[in-house]
VEXDREN-2710 file (C-alpha; in Angstrom, 1 decimal):
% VEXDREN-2710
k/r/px/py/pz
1/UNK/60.3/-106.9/197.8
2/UNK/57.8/-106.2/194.8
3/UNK/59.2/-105.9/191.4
4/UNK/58.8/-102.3/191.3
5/UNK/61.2/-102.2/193.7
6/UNK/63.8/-104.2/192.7
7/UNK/64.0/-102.2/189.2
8/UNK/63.8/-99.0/190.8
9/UNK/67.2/-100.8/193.4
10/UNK/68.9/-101.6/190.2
11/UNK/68.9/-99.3/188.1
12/UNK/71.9/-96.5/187.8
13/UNK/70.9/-93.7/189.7
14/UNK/70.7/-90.1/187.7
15/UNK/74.1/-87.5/187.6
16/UNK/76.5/-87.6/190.0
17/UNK/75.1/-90.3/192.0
18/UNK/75.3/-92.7/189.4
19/UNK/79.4/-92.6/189.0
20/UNK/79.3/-92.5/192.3
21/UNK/82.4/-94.8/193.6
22/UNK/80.8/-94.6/197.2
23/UNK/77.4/-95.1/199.7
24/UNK/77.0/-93.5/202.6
25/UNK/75.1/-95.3/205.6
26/UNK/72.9/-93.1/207.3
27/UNK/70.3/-94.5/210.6
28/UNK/67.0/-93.1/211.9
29/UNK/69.1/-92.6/215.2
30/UNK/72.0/-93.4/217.2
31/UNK/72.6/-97.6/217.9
32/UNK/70.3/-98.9/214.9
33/UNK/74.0/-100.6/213.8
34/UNK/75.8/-98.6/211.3
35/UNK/78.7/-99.2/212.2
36/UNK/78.3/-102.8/212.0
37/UNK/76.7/-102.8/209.0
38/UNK/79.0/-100.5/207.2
39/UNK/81.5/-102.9/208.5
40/UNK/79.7/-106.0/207.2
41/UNK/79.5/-104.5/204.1
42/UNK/83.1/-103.2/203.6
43/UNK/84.0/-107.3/204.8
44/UNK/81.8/-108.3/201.8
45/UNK/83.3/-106.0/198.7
46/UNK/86.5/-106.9/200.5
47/UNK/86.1/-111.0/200.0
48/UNK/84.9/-110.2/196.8
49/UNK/88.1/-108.2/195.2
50/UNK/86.7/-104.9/195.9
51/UNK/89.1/-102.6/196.6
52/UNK/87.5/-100.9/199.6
53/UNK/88.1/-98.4/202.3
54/UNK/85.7/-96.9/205.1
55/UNK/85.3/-93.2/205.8
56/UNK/83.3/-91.2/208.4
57/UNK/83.2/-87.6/207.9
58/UNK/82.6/-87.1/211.9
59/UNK/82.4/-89.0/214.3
60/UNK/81.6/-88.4/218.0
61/UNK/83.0/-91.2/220.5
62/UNK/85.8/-91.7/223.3
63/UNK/86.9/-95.2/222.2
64/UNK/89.5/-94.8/219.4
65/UNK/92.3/-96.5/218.0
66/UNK/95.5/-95.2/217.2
67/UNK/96.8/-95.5/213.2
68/UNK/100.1/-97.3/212.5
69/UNK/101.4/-94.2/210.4
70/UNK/99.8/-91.7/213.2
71/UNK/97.0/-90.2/214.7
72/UNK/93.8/-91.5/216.2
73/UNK/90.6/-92.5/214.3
74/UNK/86.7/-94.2/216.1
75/UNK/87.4/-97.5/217.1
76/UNK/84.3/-98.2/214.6
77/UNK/86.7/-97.2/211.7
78/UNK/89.5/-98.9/212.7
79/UNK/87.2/-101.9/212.9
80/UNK/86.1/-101.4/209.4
81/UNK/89.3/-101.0/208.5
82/UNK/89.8/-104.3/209.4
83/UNK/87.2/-105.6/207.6
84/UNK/88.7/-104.3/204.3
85/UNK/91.9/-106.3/205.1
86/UNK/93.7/-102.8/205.3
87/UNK/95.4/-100.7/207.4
88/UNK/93.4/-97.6/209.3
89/UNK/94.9/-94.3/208.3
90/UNK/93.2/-90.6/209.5
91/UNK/91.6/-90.2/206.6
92/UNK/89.3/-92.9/207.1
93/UNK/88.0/-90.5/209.9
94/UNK/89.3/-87.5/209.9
95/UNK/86.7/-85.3/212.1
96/UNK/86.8/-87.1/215.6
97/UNK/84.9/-85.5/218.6
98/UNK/85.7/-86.8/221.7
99/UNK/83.4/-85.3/224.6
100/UNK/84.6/-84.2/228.6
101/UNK/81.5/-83.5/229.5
102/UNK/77.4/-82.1/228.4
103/UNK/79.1/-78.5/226.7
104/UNK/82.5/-79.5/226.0
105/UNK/84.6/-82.1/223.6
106/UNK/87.9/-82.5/222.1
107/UNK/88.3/-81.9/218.7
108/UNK/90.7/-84.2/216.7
109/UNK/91.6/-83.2/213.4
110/UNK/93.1/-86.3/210.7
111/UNK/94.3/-88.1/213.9
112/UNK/95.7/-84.8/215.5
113/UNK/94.4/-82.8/219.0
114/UNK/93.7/-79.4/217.5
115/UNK/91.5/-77.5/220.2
116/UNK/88.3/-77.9/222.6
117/UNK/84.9/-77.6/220.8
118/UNK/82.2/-75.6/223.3
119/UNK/78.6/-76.0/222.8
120/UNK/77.9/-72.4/222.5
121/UNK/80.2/-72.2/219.7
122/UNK/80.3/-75.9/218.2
123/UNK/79.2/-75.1/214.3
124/UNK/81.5/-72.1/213.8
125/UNK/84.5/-73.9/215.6
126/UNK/83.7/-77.0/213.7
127/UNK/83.0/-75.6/210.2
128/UNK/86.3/-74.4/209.4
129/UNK/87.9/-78.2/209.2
130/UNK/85.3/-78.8/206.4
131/UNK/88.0/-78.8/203.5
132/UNK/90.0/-81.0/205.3
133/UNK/87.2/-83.5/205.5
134/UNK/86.5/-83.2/202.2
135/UNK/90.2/-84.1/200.9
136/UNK/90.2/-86.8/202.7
137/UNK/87.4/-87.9/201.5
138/UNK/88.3/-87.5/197.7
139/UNK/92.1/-88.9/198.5
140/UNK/90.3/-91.9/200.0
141/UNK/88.0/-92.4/196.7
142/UNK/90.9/-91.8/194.3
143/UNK/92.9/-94.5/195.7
144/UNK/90.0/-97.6/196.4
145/UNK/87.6/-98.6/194.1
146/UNK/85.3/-98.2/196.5
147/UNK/84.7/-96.2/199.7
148/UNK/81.7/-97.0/202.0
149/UNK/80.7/-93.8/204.2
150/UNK/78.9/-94.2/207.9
151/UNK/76.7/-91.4/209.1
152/UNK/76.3/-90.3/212.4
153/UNK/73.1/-90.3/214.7
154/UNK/70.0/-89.4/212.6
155/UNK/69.8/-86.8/209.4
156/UNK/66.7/-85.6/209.8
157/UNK/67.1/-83.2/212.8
158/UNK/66.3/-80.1/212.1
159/UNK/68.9/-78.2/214.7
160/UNK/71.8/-80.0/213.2
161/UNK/71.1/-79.7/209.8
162/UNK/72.8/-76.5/208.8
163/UNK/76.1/-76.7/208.1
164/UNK/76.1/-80.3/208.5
165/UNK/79.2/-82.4/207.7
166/UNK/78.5/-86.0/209.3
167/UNK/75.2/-86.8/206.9
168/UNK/73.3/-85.7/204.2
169/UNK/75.3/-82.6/204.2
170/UNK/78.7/-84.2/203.3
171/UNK/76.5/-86.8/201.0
172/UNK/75.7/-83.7/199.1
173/UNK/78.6/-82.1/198.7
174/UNK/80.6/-85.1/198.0
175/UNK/77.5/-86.6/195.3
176/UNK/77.1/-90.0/197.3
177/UNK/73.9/-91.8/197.4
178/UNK/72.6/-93.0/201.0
179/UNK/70.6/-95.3/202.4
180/UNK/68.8/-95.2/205.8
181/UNK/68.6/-98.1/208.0
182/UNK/66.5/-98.5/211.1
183/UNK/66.1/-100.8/214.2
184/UNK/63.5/-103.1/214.2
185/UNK/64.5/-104.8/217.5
186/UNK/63.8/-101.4/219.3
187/UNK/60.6/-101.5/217.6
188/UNK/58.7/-98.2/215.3
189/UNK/61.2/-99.1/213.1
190/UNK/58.7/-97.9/210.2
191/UNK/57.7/-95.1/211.7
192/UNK/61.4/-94.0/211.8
193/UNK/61.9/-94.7/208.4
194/UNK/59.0/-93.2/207.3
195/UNK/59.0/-90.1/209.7
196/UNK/62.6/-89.5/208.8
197/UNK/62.1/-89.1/205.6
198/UNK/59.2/-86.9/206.2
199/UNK/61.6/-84.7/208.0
200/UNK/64.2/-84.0/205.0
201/UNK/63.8/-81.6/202.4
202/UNK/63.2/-82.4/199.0
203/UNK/66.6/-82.3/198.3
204/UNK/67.9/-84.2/200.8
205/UNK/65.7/-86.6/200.4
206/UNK/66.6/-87.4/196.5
207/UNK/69.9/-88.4/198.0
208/UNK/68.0/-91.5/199.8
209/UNK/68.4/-94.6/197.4
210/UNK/67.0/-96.9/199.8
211/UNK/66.0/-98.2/203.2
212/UNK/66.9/-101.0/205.1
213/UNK/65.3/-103.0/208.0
214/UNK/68.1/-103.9/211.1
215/UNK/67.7/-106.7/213.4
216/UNK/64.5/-108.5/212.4
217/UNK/64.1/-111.7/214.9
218/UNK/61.3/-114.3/213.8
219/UNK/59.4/-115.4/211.0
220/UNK/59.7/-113.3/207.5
221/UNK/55.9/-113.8/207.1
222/UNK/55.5/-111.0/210.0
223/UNK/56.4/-108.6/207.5
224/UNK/54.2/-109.3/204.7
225/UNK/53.5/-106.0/203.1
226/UNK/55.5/-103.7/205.0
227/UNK/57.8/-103.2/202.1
228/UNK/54.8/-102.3/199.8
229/UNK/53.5/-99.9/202.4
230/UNK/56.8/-98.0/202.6
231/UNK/57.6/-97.7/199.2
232/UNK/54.2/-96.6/198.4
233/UNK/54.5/-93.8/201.1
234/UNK/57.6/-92.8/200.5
235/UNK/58.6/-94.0/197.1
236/UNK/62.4/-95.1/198.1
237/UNK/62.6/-98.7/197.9
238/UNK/63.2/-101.2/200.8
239/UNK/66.3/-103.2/200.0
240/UNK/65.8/-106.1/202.5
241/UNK/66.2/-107.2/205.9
242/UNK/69.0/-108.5/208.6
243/UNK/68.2/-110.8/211.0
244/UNK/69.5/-109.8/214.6
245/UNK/72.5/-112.1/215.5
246/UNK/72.5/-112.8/218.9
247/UNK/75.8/-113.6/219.7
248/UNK/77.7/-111.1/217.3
249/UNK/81.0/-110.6/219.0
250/UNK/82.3/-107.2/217.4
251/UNK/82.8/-103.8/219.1
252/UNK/79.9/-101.1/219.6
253/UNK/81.4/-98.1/219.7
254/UNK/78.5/-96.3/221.5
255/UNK/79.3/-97.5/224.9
256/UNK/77.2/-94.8/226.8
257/UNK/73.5/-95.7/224.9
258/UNK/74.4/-99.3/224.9
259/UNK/75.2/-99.1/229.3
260/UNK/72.0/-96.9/229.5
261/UNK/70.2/-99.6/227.5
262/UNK/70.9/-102.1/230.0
263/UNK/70.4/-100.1/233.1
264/UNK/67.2/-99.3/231.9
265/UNK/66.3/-102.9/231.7
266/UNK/65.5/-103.2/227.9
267/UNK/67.0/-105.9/227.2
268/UNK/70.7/-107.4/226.8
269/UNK/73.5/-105.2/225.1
270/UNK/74.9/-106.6/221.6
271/UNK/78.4/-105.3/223.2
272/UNK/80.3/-108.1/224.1
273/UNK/81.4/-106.3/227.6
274/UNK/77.5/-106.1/228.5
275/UNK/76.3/-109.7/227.0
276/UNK/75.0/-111.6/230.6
277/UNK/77.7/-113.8/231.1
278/UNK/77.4/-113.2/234.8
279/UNK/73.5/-114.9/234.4
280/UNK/75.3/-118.5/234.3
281/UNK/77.0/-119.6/237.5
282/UNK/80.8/-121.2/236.3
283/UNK/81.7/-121.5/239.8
284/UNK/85.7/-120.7/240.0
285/UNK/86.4/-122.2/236.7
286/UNK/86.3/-118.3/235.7
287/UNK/87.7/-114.7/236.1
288/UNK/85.0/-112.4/237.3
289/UNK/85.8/-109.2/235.9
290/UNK/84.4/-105.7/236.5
291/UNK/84.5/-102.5/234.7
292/UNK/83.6/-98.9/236.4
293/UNK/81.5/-97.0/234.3
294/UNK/82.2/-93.3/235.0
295/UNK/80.4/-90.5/233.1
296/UNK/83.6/-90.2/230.7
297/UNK/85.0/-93.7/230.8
298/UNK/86.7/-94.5/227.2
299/UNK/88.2/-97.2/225.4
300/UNK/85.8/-99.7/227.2
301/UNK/86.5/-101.9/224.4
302/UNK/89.9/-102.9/226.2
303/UNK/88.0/-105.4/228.0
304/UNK/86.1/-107.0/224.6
305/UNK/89.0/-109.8/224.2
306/UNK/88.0/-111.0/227.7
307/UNK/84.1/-110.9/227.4
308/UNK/84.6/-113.5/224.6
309/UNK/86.7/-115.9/226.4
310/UNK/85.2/-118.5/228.2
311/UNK/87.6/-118.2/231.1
312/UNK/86.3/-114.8/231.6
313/UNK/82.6/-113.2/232.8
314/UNK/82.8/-109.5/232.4
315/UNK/80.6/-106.9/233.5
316/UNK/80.0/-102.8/233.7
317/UNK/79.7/-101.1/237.0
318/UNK/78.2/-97.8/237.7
319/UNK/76.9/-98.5/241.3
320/UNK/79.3/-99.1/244.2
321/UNK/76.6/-101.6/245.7
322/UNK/77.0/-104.0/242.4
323/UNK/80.7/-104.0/242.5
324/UNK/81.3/-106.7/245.0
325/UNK/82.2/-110.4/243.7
326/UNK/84.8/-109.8/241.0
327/UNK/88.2/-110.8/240.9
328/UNK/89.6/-107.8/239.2
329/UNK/88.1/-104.5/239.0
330/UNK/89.0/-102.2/236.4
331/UNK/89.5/-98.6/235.7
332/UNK/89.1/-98.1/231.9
333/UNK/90.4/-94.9/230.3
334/UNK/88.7/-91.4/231.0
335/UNK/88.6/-88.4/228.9
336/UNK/87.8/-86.2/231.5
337/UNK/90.3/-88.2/234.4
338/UNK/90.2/-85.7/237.2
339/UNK/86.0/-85.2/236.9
340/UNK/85.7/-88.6/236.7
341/UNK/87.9/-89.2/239.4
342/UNK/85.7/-86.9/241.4
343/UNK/82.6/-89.1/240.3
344/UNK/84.3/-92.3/241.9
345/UNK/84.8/-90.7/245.6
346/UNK/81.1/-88.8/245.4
347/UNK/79.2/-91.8/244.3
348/UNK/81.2/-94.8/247.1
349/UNK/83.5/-96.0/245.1
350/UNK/87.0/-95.5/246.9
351/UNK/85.3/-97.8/249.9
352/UNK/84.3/-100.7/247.7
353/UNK/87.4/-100.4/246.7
354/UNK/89.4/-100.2/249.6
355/UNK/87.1/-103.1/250.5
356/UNK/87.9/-105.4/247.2
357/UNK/91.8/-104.9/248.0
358/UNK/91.4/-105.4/251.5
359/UNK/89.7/-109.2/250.7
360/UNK/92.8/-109.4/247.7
361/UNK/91.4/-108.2/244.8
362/UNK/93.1/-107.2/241.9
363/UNK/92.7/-103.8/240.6
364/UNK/94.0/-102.4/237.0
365/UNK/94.5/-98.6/235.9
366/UNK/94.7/-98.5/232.2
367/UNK/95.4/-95.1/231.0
368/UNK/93.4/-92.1/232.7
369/UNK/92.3/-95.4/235.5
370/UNK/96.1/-96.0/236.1
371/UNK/96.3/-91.5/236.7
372/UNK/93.6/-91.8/239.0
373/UNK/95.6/-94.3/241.0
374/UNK/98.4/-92.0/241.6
375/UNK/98.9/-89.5/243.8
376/UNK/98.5/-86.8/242.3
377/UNK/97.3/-85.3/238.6
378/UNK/98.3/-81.9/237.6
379/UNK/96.8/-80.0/234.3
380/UNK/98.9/-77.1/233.9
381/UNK/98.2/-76.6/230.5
382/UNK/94.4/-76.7/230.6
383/UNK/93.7/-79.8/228.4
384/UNK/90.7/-81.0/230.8
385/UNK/89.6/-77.4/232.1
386/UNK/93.2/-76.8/234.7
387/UNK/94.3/-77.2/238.0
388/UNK/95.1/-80.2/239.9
389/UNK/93.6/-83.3/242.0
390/UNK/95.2/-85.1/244.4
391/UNK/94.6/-88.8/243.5
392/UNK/93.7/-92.2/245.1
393/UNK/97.7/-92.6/245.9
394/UNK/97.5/-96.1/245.9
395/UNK/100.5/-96.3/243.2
396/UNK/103.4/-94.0/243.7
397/UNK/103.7/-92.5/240.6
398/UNK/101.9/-89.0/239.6
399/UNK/100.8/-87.5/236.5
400/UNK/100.9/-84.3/234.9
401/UNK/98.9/-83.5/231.4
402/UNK/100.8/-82.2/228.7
403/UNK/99.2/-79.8/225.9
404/UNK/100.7/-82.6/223.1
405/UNK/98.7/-85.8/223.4
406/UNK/100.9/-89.4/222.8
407/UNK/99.5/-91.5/220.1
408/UNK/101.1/-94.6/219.2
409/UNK/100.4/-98.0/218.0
410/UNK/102.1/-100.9/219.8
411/UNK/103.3/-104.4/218.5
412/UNK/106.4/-105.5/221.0
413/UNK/107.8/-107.7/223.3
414/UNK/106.5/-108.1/227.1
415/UNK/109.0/-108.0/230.0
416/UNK/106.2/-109.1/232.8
417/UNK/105.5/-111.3/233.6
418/UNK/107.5/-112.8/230.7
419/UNK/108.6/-112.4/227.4
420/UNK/105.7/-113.0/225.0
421/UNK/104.8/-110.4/221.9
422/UNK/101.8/-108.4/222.6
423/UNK/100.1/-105.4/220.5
424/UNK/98.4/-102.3/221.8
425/UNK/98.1/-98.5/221.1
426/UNK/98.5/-95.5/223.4
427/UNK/96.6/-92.3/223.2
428/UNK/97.1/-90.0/226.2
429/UNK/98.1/-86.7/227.7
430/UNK/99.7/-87.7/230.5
431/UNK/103.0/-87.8/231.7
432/UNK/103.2/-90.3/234.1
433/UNK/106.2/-90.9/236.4
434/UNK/107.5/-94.7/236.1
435/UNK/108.0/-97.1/238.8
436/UNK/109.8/-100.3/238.2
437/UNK/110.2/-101.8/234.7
438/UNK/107.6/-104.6/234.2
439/UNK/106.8/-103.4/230.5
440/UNK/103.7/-102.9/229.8
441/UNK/102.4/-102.2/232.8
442/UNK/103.9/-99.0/233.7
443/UNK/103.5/-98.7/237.8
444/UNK/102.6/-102.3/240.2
445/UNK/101.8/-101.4/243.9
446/UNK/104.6/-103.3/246.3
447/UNK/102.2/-106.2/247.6
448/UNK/101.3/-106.7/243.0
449/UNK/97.6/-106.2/244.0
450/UNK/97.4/-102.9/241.9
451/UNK/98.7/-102.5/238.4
452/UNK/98.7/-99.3/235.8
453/UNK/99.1/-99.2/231.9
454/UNK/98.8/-96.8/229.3
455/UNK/98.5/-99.5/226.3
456/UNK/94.9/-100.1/225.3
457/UNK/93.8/-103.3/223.5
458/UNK/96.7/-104.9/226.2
459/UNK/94.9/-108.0/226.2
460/UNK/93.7/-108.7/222.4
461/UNK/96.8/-111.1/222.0
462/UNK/95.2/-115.0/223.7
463/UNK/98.7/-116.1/224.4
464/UNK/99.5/-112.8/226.6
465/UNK/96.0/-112.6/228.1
466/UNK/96.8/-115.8/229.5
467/UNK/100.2/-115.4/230.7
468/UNK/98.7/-112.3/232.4
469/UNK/95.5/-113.6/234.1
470/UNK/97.7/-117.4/234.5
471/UNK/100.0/-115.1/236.8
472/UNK/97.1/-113.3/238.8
473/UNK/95.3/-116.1/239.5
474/UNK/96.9/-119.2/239.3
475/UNK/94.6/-121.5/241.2
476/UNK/91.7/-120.3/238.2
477/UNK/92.4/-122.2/235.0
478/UNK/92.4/-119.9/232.1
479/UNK/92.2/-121.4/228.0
480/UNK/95.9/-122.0/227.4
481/UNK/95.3/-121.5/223.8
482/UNK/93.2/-118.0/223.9
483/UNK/91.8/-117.1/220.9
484/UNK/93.4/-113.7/219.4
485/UNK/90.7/-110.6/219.4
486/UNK/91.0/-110.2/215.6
487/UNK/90.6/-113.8/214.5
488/UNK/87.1/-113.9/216.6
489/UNK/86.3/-110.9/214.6
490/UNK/86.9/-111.9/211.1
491/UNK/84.5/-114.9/211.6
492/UNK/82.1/-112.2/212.7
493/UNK/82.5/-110.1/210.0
494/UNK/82.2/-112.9/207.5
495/UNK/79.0/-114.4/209.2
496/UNK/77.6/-110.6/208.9
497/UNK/78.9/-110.1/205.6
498/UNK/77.0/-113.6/204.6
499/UNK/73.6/-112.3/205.8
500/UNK/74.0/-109.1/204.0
501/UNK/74.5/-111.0/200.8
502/UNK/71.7/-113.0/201.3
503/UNK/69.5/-110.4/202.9
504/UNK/69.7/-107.1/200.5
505/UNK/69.2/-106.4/197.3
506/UNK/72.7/-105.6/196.0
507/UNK/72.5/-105.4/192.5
508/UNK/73.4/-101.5/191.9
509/UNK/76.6/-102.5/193.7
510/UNK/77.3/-105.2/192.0
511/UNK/76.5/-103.1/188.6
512/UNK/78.8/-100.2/189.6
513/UNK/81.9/-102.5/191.0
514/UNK/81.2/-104.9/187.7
515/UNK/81.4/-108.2/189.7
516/UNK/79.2/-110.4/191.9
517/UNK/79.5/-110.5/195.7
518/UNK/80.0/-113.3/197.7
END
């Protein structure tokens, strides 16, 4: 970085911005890792004595976590959360959109269901929860010392812009400086940069304090006089580099881009579910594990504590043809149950899986998976469009969606397949009729090759994952002493936070929070 640079990093930036007790994270596009970073970066403040919270003004995803004191948030904040070695509350995201389909999305408003957004109508639907996202914001900055903000997608489209609340739009109103990061590893990286900031006003691009370069693999030296060349073009300074990290084992909340990624043959997935664990043969000394991928599927992250143990090889699935070999097949959640449902029998799933059962597969429901499983799901109050579907009826139970959705945290005490803690949260519509009582599954077909759950993150717990799987399949050996999900991610988080120390130029943070990071 030249030395121009570094004193234009450092020094306080002018009005508002310079008091500002908060930097927002904005990206050149969806995927370039803000939500890692942001999470690296709240880890790093956090170690260091910062008092420091996450917040993201709006957030569009179907994988989210449910809040100890209420309501749902991303499964990005929740994660960042985390990192600050704090509890995630709604406020940390309190505009969550959760799409059904290409026109339509729930809207979830500081952790509560509050209506359907439509695409014809999305802005003027949307705009009236602004104040709400603003207190949140301000309640969030008046208790930490520090609040780090994620953007969402890219700010410099030109159709979203107006009345925008998830980037430069809340940075503006709110008086938080941003910087934009971009992906190297997907390559134009400084043509994004650049051309981003081409595409902001004047305005909005005051509010850009500096740029960062994501996912750099190989020699420094490659980059010699690329910082130069951006700051003279665009006058915003470069703040550094991080290197990709191959093997980081955190969550990616953007399931979707990350599946399409793969299926387009770009390269391996940084999500753990998609890393190619199925490209080294183990023989049966693991648990092959597949995951249907259905237009909708959420909460795909369920399956994260099992892609990073070694007894495990996990994989997506959205072809019947690739869904033969596993040991367990899994129906994640669905936001959009009865469509997806419908996606399953007109793309040759129900064979397959008629055909994995019939050889003695297992097969697990969780949440709108364990509805499709059923006989039947009803929707009388029209939270996924109305009407009803009769379902695969391979457990006896049936479902029927009720206008107030169930959000809940979990930490309790198994009863199956025996007692042994476990934590969890449920977020769901459906009311689903109970057979049995081996708590937490909620339904088990007679022969025990089918199971149904409504708790997500079931499995995060090593010593209940292996009582679990150790009952399935006992003639596979699974780790008797599983890691736990969350101490595998705080050794992630502190590797990322290390190469954010080392790799940025942090010195107007360390300014404003009076105290060095490490």
């Amino acid at each position: 970085m030249s030395q121009a640079a570094h004193r234009i990093a450092s020094a306080p930036l002018p009005g508002a911005l310079g008091s500002a007790r908060a930097h927002m994270i904005l990206g050149t596009a969806s995927g370039v890792g803000k939500s890692l970073l942001t999470a690296g970066l709240c880890r790093l403040l956090a170690r260091s004595g910062v008092k420091v919270a996450p917040f993201k003004p709006q957030n569009m995803s179907n994988n989210a976590a449910a809040c100890p004191a209420g309501g749902e948030i991303g499964r990005a904040q929740a994660l960042q959360a985390f990192a600050c070695g704090i509890e995630p509350h709604v406020d940390m995201n309190p505009m969550l959109i959760k799409p059904e389909g290409d026109r339509r999305a729930q809207l979830i408003v500081l952790g509560e269901a509050v209506g359907t957004l439509h695409a014809s109508r999305f802005r003027q639907d949307r705009e009236r929860h602004r104040p709400a996202v603003m207190q949140a914001f301000e309640r969030l900055r008046n208790r930490y010392e520090w609040v780090w903000v994620e953007g969402a997608g890219s700010p410099a489209e030109p159709n979203l812009r107006q009345q925008d609340l998830a980037n430069l739009g809340f940075a503006r109103a709110a008086g938080v400086p941003c910087w934009l990061v971009g992906d190297i590893d997907r390559g134009g990286v400084f043509a994004a940069l650049l051309g981003s900031l081409l595409a902001l006003d004047p305005d909005d691009r005051a509010h850009v304090a500096g740029l960062i370069v994501n996912r750099f693999r190989g020699d420094g030296s490659l980059l010699e006089g690329t910082s130069e060349w951006l700051e003279d073009r665009t006058g915003v300074p470069v703040l550094g580099r991080v290197p990709f990290l191959r093997d980081l084992r955190l969550p990616e909340e953007d399931i979707p881009y990350q599946l399409r990624r793969r299926a387009e043959g770009s390269g391996a997935s940084t999500h753990p579910v998609e890393r190619a664990r199925a490209s080294e043969s183990r023989g049966r000394s693991s648990i092959r594990v597949g995951c249907i991928a259905y237009p909708t599927a959420s909460n795909v992250t369920d399956l994260d504590p099992l892609a990073l143990d070694a007894s495990y090889e996990v994989q997506l699935v959205d072809r019947a043809e690739c869904a033969s070999g596993f040991d367990l097949l899994v129906l994640p959640g669905s936001k959009a149950v009865r469509r997806d449902l419908e996606w399953l029998r007109s793309h040759g799933f129900v064979p397959m899986l008629e055909r994995h059962l019939r050889y003695g597969g297992k097969l697990l429901g969780i949440c709108g998976g364990m509805q499709m499983l059923g006989t039947r799901i009803r929707d009388p109050h029209a939270v996924e469009g109305g009407g009803e579907s009769e379902g695969l009826g391979w457990l006896p139970v049936e479902t029927e969606l009720a206008a107030q959705k169930r959000v809940e945290a979990l930490d309790s005490l198994a009863e199956w397949p025996r007692a042994c803690r476990f934590t969890g949260y449920e977020i769901h519509h459906g009311r689903t009729t109970r057979e049995g009582s081996r708590y937490p599954f909620h339904a088990v077909s007679p022969d025990e090759q089918i199971f149904g759950t409504y708790v997500h993150g079931l499995f995060d717990l090593g010593e209940y994952r292996s009582a679990v799987f150790g009952h399935w399949f006992p003639d596979v050996p699974v780790t008797s002493r599983a890691p736990d999900l969350e101490s595998r991610w705080l050794e992630d988080l502190d590797r990322l936070a290390d190469v954010l120390r080392d790799g940025l130029d942090l010195r107007s943070i360390e300014q404003r929070i009076g105290r060095e990071l490490r």
